[in-house]
C-alpha positions as CSV (number, residue, x, y, z in Angstrom):
1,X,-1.8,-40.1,-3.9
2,X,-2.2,-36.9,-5.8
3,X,-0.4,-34.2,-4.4
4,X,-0.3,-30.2,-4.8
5,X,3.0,-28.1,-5.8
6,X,4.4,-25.4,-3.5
7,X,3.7,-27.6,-0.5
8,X,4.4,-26.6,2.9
9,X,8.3,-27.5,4.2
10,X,8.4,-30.3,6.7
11,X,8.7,-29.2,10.1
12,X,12.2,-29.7,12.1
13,X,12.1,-33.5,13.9
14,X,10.0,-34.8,11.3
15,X,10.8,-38.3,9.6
16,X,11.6,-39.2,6.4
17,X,11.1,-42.9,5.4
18,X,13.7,-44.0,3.2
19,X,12.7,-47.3,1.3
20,X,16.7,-49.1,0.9
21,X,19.3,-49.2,3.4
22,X,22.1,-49.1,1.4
23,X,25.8,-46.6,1.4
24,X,22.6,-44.1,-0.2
25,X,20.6,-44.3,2.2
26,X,23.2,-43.7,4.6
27,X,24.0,-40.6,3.0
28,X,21.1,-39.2,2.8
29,X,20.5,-40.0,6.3
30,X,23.2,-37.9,7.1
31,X,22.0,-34.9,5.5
32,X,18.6,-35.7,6.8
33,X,20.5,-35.1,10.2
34,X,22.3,-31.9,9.3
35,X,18.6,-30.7,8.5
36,X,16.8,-31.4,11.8
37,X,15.1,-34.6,10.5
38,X,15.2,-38.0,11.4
39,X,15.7,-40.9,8.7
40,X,13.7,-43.9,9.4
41,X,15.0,-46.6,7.0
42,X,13.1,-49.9,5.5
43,X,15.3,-53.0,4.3
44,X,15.0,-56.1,3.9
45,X,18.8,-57.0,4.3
46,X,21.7,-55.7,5.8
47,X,21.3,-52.0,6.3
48,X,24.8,-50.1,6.1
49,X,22.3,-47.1,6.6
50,X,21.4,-48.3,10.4
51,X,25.0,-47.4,11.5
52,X,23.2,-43.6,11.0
53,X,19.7,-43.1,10.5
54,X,17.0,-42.6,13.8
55,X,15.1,-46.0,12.9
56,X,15.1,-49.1,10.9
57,X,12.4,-51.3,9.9
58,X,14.7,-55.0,9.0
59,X,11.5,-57.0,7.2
60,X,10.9,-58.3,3.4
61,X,8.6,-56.0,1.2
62,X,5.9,-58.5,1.6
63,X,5.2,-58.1,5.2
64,X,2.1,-56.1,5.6
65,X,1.9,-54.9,8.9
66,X,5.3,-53.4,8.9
67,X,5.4,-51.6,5.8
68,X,2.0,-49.9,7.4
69,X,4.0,-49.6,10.7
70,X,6.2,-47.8,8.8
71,X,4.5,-45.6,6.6
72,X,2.5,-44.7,9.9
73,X,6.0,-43.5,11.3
74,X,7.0,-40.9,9.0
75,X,5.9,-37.8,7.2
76,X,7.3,-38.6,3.9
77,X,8.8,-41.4,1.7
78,X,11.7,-41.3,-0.7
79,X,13.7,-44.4,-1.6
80,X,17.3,-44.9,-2.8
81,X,16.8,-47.4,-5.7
82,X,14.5,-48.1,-8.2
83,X,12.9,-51.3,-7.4
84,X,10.3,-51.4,-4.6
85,X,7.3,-53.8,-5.4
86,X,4.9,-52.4,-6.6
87,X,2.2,-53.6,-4.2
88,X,4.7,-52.1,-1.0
89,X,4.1,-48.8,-3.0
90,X,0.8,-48.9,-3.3
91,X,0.0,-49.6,0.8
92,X,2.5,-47.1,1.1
93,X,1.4,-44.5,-1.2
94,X,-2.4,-44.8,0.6
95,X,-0.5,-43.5,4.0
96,X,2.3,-41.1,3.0
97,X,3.6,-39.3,-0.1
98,X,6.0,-40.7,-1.8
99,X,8.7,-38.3,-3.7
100,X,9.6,-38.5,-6.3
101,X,6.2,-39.9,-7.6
102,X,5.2,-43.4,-8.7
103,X,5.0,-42.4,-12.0
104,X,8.9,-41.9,-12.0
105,X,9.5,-45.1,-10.6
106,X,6.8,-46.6,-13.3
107,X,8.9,-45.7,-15.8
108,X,12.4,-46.6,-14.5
109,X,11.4,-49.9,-13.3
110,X,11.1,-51.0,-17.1
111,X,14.3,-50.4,-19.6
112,X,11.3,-50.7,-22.5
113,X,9.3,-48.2,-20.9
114,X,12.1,-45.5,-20.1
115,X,13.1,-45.6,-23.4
116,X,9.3,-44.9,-25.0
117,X,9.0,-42.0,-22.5
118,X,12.1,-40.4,-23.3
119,X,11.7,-40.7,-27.1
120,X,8.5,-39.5,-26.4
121,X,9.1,-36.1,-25.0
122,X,11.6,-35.8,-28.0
123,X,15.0,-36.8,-26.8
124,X,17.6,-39.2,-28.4
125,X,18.3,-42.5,-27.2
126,X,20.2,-45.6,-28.5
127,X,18.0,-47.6,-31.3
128,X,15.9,-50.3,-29.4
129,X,13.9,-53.0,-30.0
130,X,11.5,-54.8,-27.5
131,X,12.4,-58.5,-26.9
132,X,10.0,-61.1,-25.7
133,X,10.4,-64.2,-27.9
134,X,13.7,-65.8,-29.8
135,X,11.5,-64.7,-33.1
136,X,11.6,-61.1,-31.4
137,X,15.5,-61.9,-30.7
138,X,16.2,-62.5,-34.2
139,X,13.9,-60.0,-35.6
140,X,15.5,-57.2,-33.8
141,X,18.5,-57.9,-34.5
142,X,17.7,-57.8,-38.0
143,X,16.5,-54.4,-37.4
144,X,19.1,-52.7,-35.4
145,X,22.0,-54.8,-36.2
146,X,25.1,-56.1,-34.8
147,X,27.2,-56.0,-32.4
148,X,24.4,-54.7,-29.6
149,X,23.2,-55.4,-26.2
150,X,20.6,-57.3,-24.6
151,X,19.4,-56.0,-21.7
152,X,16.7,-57.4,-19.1
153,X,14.3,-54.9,-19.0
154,X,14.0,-55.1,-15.1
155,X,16.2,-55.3,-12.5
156,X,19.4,-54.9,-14.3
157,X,22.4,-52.5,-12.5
158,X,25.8,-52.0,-12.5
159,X,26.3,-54.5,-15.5
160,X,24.0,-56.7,-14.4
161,X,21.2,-58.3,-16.5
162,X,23.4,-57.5,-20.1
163,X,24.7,-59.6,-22.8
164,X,26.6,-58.1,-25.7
165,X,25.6,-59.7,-28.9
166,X,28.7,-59.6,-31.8
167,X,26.3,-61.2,-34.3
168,X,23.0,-63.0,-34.9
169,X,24.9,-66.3,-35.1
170,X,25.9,-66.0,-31.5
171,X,22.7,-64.7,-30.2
172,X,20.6,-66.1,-27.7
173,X,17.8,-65.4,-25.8
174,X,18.0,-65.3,-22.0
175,X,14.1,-66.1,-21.5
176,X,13.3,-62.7,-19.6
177,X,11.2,-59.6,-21.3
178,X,14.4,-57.6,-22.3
179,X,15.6,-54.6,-24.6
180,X,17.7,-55.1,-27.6
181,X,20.3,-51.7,-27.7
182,X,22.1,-51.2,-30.7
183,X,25.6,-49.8,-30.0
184,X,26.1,-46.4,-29.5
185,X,29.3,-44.7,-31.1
186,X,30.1,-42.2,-28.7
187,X,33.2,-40.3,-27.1
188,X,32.6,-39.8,-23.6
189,X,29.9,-40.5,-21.4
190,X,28.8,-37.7,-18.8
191,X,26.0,-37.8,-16.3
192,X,24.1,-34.6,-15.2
193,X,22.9,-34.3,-11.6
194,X,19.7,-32.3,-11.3
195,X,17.1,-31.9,-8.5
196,X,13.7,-30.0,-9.1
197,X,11.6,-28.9,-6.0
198,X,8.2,-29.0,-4.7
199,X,8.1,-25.2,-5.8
200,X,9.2,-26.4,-9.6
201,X,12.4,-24.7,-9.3
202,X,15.2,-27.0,-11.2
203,X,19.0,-26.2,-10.2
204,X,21.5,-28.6,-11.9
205,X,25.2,-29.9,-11.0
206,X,27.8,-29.4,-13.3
207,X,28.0,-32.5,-15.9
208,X,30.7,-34.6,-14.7
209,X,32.9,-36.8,-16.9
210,X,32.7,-40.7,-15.9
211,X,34.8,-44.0,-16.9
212,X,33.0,-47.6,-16.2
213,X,34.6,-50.5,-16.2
214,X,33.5,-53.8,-16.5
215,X,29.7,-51.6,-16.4
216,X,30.8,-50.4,-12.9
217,X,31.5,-47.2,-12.4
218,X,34.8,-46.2,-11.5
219,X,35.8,-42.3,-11.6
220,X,33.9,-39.3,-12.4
221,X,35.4,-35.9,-12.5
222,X,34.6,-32.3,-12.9
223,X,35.0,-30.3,-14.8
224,X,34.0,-32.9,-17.8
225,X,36.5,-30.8,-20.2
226,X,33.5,-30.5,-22.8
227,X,32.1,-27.1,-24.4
228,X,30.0,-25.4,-22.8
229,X,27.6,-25.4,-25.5
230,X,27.6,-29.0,-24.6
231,X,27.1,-29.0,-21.1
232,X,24.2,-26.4,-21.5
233,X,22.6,-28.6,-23.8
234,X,23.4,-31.3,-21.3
235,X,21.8,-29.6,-18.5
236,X,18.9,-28.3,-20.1
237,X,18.2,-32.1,-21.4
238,X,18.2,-33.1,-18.0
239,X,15.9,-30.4,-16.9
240,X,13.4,-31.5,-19.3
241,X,13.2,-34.7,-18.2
242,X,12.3,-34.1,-14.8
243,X,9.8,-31.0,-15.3
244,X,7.6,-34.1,-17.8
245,X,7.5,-36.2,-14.7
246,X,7.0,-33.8,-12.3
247,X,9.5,-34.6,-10.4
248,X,10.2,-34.0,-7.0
249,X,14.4,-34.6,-6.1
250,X,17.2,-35.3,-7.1
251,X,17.9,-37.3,-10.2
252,X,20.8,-39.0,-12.1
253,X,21.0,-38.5,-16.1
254,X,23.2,-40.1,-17.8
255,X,24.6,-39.3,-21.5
256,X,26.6,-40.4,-24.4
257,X,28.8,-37.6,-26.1
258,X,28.3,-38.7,-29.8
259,X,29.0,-36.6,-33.1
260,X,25.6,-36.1,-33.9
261,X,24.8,-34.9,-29.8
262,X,24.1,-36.0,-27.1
263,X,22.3,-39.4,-26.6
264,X,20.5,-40.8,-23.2
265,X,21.5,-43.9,-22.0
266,X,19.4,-44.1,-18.6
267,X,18.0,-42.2,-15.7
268,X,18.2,-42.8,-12.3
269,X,15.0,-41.1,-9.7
270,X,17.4,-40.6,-7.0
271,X,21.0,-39.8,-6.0
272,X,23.5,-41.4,-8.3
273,X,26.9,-42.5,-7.8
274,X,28.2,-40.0,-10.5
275,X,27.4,-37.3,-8.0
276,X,29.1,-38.1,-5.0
277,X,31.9,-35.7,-6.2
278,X,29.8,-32.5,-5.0
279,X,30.1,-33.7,-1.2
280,X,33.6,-32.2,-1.9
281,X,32.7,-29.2,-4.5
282,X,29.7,-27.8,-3.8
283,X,27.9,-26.1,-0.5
284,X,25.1,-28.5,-1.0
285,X,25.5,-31.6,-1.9
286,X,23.2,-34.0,-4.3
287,X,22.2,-36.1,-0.8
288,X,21.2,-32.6,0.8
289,X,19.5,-31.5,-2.0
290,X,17.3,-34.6,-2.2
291,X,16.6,-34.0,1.0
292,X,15.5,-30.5,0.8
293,X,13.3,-31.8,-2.6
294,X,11.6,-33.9,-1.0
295,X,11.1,-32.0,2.7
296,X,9.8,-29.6,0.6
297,X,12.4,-26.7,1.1
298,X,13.6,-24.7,-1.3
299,X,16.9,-25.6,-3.6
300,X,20.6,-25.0,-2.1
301,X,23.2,-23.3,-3.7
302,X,24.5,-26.5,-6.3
303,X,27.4,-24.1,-7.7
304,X,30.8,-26.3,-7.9
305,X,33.7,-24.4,-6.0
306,X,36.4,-27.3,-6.6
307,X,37.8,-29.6,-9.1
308,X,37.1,-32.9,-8.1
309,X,37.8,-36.3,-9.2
310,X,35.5,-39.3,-7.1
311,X,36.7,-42.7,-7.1
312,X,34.6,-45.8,-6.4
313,X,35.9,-48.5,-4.1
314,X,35.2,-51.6,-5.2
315,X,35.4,-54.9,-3.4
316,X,39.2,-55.2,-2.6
317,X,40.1,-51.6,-3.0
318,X,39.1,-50.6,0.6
319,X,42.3,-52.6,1.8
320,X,43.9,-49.0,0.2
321,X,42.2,-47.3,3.4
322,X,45.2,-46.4,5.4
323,X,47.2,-45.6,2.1
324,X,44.3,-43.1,0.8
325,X,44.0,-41.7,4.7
326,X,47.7,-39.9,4.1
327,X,46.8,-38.5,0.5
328,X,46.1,-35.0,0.9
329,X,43.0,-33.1,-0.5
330,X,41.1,-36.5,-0.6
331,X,37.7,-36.7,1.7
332,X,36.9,-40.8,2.3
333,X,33.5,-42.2,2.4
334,X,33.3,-45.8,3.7
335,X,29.7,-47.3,3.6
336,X,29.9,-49.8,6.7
337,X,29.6,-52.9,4.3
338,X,31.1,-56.2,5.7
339,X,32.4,-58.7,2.9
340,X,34.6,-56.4,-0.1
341,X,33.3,-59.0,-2.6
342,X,34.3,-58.4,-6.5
343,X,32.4,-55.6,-7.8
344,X,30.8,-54.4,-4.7
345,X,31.3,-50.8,-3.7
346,X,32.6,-50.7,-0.4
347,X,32.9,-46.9,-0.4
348,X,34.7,-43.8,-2.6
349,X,37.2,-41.0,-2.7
350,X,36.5,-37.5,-3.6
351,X,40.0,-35.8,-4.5
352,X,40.3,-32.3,-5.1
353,X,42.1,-31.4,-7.8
């Protein structure tokens, strides 16, 4: 479904269908609220997001009549990660818009894909190599080099779906289509948060500093402690991405700081972890802002007012709850989840500094 720019703002009380029921979900059901709109969520599994939003839909992707049922229940459709099925999008797409576009999502979906697309419109990314085979294994290895990573080219998150190759000795194929990623030398990684409207304004959070470990996230903070000629180039990078998709929301960009500039390592077509921070420094938050994107309302005022560092809780951190309750200056987000298993986020911690 083609749509036109500069569309008309959705009316208070009306839905927004968000595809995901996840802690994202849940916030942007919140904001939804805080806006006059309902959130109607659609998951599969457990929805953390039901504890807030209007509605939920519990069925698989594969069920017909209710992804209709739902579609036929809202004004609009956004989603909080990246991999719907592609045939729930299509019977989606035939009822409702769906922002951002499929075109986005065509292009996240697939590591490989992303990468052309960014090289394409003339940004930097790590050296890659498309891997089908164990001759294309070896081959682009021979290209790019050792050590590197092997990365599924669907599907993979927080770590997930990545093996790190230290040499073509050790190497071996996992038997899925993947992306061979030579190693980027770098000194910080950042992530820029920027939203674009249905009008085609673009407004941009300021680039925040963040530290993984074990490929989870685990803190990011503002300021990022960079120059600002960095963090101009940084946001301007980000802008381009989303005006060549034309792109409706808010997206997560995520950067290596290297000597020879900045390099991208992924995008995200919705809110990110990385910017959970401006619920604490900013007017509007990222979950707002997506909201207003993709309502169709014009842009809020993204300027940061605080320093904040965000801190993920993962798996057995939330037994810290009372602890982080009595620390002052700290806002706590739980998401509602049930088991803290290892490396699942269970909620975070915006201090401000």
């Amino acid at each position: 479904m083609n749509e036109p720019q500069n569309l008309a703002p959705l009316k208070a009380g009306a839905v927004i269908g968000i595809l995901g029921g996840g802690q994202l979900g849940r916030m942007l059901s919140v904001a939804a609220s805080r806006l006059g709109y309902r959130s109607h969520i659609y998951e599969p599994g457990a929805a953390p997001a039901g504890d807030v939003a209007h509605r939920v839909t519990n069925a698989p992707y594969e069920d017909q009549a209710a992804l209709r049922a739902f579609a036929e229940s809202v004004d609009v459709v956004t989603y909080e990660f990246e991999n719907v099925p592609t045939h729930a999008l299509d019977l989606i797409e035939s009822l409702r818009p769906i922002r951002p576009n499929r075109r986005t999502l065509a292009v996240s979906q697939d590591r490989l894909t992303e990468k052309d697309f960014l090289t394409g419109i003339g940004l930097t990314t790590a050296p890659y190599r498309n891997v089908e085979t164990e001759s294309d294994l070896a081959g682009a290895i021979a290209g790019i080099g050792a050590p590197a990573i092997l990365k599924t080219r669907r599907l993979g998150y927080d770590g997930k779906g990545q093996v790190r190759i230290t040499d073509a000795a050790s190497a071996e194929w996992t038997g899925a289509p993947s992306v061979l990623e030579g190693f980027v030398d770098f000194s910080a990684e950042i992530s820029v948060i920027v939203a674009r409207g249905a009008d085609g304004q673009v407004a941009a959070y300021d680039p925040g500093l963040n530290v993984h470990q074990q490929g989870i996230l685990r803190t990011t903070t503002v300021p990022c402690g960079l120059s600002g000629a960095l963090l101009t180039d940084a946001v301007l990078l980000a802008a381009k991405i989303v005006n060549a998709l034309d792109y409706i929301g808010v997206m997560g960009v995520e950067l290596f700081v290297t000597p020879a500039g900045l390099v991208v390592n992924e995008i995200a077509p919705r809110v990110h972890n990385s910017g959970h921070w401006t619920q604490a420094g900013c007017v509007v938050d990222q979950f707002e802002q997506h909201i207003r994107a993709v309502a169709g309302l014009p842009l809020g005022d993204g300027q940061r007012y605080a320093d904040v560092e965000m801190q993920n809780l993962i798996g057995d951190d939330i037994d810290r709850f009372p602890e982080l309750l009595a620390q002052p200056r700290t806002q706590i987000h739980l998401y509602g989840k049930g088991d803290a298993r290892p490396g699942r986020k269970m909620g975070h911690v915006n201090r401000v500094l």
